[in-house]
DSSP file (Angstrom, degrees, kcal/mol; ACC not computed):
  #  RESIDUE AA STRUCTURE BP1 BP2  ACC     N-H-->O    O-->H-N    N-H-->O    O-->H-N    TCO  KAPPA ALPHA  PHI   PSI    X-CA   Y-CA   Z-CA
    1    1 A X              0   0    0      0, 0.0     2,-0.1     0, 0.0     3,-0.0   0.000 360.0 360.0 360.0 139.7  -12.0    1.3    8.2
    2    2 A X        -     0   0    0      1,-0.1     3,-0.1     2,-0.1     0, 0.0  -0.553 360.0-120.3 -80.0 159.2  -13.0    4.9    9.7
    3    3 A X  S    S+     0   0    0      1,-0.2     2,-1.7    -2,-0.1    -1,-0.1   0.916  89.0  80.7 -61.4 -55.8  -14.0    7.4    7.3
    4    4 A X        +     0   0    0     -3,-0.0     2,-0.4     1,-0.0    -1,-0.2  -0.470  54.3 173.7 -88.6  91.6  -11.3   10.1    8.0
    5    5 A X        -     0   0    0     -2,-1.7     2,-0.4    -3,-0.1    37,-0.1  -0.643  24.7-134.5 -99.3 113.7   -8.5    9.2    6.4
    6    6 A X        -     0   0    0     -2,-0.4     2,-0.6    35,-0.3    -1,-0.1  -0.631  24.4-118.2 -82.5 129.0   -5.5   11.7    6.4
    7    7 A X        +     0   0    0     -2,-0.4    -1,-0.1     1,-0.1    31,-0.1  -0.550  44.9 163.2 -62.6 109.4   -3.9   12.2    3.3
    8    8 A X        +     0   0    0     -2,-0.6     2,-0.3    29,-0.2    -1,-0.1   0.081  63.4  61.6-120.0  31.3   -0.2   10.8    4.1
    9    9 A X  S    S-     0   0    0      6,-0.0     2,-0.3    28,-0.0    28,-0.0  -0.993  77.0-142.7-131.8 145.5    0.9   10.5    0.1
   10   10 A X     >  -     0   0    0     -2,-0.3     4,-3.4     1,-0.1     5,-0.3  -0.704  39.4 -83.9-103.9-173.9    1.0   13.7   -2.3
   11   11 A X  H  > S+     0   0    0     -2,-0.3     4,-2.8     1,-0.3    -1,-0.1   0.746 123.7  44.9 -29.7 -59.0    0.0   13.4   -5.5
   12   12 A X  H  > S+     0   0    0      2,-0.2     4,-1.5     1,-0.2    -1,-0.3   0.812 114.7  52.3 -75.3 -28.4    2.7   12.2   -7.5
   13   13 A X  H  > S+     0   0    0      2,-0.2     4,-0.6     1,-0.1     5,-0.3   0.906 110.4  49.5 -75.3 -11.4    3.6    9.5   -4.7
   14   14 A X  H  < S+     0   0    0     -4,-3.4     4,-0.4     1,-0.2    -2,-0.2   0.903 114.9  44.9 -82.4 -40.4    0.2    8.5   -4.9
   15   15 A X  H  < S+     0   0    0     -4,-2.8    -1,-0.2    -5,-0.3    -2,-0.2   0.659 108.7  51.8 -43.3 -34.1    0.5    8.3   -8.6
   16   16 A X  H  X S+     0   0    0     -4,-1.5     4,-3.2     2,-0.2     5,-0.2   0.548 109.3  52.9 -99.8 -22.5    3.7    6.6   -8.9
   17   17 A X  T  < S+     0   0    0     -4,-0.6     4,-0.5    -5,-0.2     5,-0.2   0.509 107.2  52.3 -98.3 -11.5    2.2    3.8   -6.4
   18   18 A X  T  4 S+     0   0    0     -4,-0.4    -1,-0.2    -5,-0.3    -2,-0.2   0.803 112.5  47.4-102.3 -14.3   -1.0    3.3   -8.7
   19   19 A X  T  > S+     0   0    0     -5,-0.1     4,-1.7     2,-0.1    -2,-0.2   0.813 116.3  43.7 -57.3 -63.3    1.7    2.8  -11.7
   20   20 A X  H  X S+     0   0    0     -4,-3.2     4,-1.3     1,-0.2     5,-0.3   0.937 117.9  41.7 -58.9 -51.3    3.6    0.5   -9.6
   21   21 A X  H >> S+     0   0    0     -4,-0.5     4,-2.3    -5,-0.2     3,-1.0   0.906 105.0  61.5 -66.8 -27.5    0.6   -1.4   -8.4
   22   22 A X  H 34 S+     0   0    0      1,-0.3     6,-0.2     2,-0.2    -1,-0.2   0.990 110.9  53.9 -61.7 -51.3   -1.4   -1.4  -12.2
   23   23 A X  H 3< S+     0   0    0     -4,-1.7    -1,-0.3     1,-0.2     3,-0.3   0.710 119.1  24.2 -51.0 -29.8    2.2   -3.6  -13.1
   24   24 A X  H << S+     0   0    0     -4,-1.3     2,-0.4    -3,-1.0    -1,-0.2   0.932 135.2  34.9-116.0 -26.2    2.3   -6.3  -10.5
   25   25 A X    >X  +     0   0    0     -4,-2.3     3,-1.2    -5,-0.3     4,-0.6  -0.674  66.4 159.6-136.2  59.1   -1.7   -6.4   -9.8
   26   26 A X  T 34 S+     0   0    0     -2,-0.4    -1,-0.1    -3,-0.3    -3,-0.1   0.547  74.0  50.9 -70.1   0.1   -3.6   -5.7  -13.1
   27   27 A X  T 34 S+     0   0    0     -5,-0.1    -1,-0.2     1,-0.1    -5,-0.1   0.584 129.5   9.3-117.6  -4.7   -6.8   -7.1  -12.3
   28   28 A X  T <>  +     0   0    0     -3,-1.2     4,-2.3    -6,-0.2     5,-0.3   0.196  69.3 131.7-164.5  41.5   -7.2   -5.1   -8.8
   29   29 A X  H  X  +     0   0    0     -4,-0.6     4,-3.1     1,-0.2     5,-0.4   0.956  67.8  60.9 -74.8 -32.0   -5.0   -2.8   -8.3
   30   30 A X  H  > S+     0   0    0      1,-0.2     4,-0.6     2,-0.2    -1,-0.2   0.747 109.4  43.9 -34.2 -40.0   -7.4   -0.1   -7.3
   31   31 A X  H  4 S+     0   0    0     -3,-0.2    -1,-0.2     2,-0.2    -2,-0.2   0.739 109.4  56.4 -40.6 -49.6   -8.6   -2.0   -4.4
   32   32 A X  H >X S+     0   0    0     -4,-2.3     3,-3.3    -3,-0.3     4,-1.7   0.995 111.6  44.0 -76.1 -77.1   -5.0   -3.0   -3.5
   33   33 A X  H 3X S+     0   0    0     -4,-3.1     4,-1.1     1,-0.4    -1,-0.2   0.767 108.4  59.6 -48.2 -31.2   -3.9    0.9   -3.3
   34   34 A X  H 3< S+     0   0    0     -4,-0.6    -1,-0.4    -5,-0.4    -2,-0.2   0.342 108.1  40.0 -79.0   3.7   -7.0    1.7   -1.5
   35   35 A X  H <> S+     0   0    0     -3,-3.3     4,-3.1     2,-0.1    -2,-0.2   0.553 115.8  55.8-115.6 -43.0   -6.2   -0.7    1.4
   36   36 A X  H  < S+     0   0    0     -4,-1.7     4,-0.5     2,-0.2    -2,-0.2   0.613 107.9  47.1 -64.3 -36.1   -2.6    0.5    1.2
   37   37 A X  T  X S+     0   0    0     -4,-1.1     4,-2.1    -5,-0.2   -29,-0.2   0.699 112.8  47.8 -51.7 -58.2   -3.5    4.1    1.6
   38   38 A X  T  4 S+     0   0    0      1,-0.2     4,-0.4    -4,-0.2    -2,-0.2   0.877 108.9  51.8 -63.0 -45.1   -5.6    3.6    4.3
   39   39 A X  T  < S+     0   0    0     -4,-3.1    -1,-0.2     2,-0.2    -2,-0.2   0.850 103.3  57.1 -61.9 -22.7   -3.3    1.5    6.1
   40   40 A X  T >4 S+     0   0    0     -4,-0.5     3,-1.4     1,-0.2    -2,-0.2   0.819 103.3  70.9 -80.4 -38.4   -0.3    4.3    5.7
   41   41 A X  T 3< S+     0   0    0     -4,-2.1   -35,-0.3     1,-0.2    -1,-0.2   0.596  94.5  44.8 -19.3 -37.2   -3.0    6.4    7.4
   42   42 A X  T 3  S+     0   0    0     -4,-0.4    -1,-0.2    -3,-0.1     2,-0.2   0.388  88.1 100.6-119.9   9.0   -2.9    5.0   10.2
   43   43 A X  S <  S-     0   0    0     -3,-1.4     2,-0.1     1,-0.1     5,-0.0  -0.632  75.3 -99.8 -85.6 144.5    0.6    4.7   10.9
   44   44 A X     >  -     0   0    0     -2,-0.2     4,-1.2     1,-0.1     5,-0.3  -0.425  38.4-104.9 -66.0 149.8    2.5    7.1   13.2
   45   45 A X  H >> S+     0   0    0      2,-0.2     4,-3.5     1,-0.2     3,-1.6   0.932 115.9  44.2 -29.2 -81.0    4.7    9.8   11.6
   46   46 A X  H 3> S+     0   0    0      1,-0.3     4,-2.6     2,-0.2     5,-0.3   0.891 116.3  42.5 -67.4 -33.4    7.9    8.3   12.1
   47   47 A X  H 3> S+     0   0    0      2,-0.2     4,-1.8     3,-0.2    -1,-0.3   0.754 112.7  53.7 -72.0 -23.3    7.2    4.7   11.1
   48   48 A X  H <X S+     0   0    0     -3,-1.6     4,-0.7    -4,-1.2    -2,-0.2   0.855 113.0  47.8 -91.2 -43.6    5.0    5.9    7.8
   49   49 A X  H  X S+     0   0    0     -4,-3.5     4,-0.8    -5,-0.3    -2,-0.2   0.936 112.0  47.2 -58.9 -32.6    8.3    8.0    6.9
   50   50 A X  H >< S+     0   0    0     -4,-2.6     3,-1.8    -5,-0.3    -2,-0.2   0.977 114.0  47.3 -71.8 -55.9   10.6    5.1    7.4
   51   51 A X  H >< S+     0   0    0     -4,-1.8     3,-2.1    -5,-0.3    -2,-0.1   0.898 103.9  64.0 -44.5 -79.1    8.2    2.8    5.4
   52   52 A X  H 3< S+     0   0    0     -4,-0.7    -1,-0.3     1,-0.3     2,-0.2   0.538  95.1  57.3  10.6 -61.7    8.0    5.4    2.5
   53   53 A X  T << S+     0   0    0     -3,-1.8     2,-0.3    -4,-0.8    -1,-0.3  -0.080  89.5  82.6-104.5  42.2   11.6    5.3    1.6
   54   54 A X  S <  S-     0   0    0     -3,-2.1     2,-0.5    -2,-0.2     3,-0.0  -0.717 102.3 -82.7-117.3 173.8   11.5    1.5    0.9
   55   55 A X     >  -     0   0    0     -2,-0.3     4,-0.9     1,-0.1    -2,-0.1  -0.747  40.4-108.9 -81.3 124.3   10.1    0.5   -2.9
   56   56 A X  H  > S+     0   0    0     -2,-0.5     4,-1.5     1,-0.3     3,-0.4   0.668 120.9  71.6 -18.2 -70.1    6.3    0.5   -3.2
   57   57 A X  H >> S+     0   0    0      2,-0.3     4,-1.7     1,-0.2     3,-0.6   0.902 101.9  44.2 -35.7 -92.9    6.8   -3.5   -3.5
   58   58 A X  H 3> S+     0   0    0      1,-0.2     4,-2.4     2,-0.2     3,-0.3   0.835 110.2  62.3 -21.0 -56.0    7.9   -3.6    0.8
   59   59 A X  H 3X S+     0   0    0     -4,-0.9     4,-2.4    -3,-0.4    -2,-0.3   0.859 106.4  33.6 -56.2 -38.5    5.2   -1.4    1.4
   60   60 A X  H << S+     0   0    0     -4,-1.5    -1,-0.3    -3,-0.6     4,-0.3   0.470 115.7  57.3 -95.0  21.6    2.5   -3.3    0.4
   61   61 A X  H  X S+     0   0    0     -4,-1.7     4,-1.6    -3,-0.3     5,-0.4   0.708 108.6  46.6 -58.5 -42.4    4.0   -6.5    1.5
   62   62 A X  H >X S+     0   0    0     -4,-2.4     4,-7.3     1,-0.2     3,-2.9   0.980 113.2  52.9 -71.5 -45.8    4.4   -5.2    5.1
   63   63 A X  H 3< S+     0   0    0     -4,-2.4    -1,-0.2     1,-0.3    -3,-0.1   0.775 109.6  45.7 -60.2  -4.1    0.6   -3.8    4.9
   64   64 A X  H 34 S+     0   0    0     -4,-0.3    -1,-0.3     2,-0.1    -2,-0.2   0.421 114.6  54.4-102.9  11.1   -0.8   -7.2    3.8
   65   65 A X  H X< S+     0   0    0     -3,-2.9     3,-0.6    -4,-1.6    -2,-0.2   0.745 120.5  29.3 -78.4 -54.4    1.6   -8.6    6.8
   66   66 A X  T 3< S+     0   0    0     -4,-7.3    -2,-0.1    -5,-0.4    -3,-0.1   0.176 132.7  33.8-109.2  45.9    0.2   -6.5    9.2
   67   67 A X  T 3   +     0   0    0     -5,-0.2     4,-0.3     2,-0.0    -1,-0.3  -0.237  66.2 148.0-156.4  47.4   -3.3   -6.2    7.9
   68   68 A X  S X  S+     0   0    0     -3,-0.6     3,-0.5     1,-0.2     4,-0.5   0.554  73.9  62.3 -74.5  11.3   -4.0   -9.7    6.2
   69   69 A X  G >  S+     0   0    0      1,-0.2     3,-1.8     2,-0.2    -1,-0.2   0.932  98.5  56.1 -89.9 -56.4   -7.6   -9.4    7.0
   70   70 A X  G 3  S+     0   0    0      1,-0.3    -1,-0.2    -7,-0.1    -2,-0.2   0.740 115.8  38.2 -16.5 -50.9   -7.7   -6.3    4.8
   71   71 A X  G X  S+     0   0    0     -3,-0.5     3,-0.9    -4,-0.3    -1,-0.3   0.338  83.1 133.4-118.8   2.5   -6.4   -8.3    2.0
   72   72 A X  T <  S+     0   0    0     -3,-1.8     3,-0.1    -4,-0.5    -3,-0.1  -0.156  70.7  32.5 -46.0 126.5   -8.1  -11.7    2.4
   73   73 A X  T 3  S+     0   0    0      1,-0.6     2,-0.4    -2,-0.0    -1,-0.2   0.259  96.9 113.7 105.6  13.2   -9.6  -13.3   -0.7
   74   74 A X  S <  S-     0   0    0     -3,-0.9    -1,-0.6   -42,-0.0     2,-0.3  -0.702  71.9-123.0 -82.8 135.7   -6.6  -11.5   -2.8
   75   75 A X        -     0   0    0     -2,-0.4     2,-0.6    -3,-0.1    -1,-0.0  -0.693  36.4-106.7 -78.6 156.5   -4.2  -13.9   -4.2
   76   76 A X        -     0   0    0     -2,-0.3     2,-0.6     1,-0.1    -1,-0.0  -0.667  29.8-174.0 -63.5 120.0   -0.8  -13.2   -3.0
   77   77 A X        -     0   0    0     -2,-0.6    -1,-0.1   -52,-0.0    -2,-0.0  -0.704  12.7-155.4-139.3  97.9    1.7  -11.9   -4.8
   78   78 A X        -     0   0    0     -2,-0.6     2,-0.6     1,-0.1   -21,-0.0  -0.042  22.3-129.8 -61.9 161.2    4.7  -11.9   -3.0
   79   79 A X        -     0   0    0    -22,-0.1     2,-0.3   -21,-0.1    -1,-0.1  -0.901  20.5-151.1-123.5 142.0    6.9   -9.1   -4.4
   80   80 A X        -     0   0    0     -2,-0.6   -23,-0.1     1,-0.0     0, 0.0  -0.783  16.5-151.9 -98.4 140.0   11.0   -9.8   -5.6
   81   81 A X              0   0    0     -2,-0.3    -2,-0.0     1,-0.1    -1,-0.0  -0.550 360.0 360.0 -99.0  46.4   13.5   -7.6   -5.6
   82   82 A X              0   0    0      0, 0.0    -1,-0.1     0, 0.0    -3,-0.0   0.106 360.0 360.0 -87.1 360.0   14.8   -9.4   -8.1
């Protein structure tokens, strides 16, 4: 990962995704958000806005889709919209 990492969440979304994440991923969800963060980084403008307005649960599915290396030796935890 590079070091300079634009901040593309404000506060409260970053907050609200570190809520969401503590719930489905209690034992690493710091880690998780930090991979998730970085990856949203590094997305172009219009594709990080479209992700955004999906549920926290899509987003990090599609960043461990297109980043499994990132997320290797994580168990999976596929997320339901159920």
């Amino acid at each position: 990962m590079h070091q300079e990492s634009k901040s593309v969440l404000s506060n409260n979304s970053l907050r609200r995704m570190q809520g969401w994440a503590r719930s489905i991923y209690p034992a690493d969800w710091q880690d998780r958000c930090s991979v998730v963060t970085e990856y949203l980084s590094q997305l172009d403008e219009e594709t990080l806005g479209t992700l955004l307005k999906k549920p926290w649960g899509d987003i990090f599915a599609v960043a461990e889709k297109e980043w499994p290396e990132a997320f290797a030796g994580w168990q999976s935890a596929a997320y339901d919209n159920q």
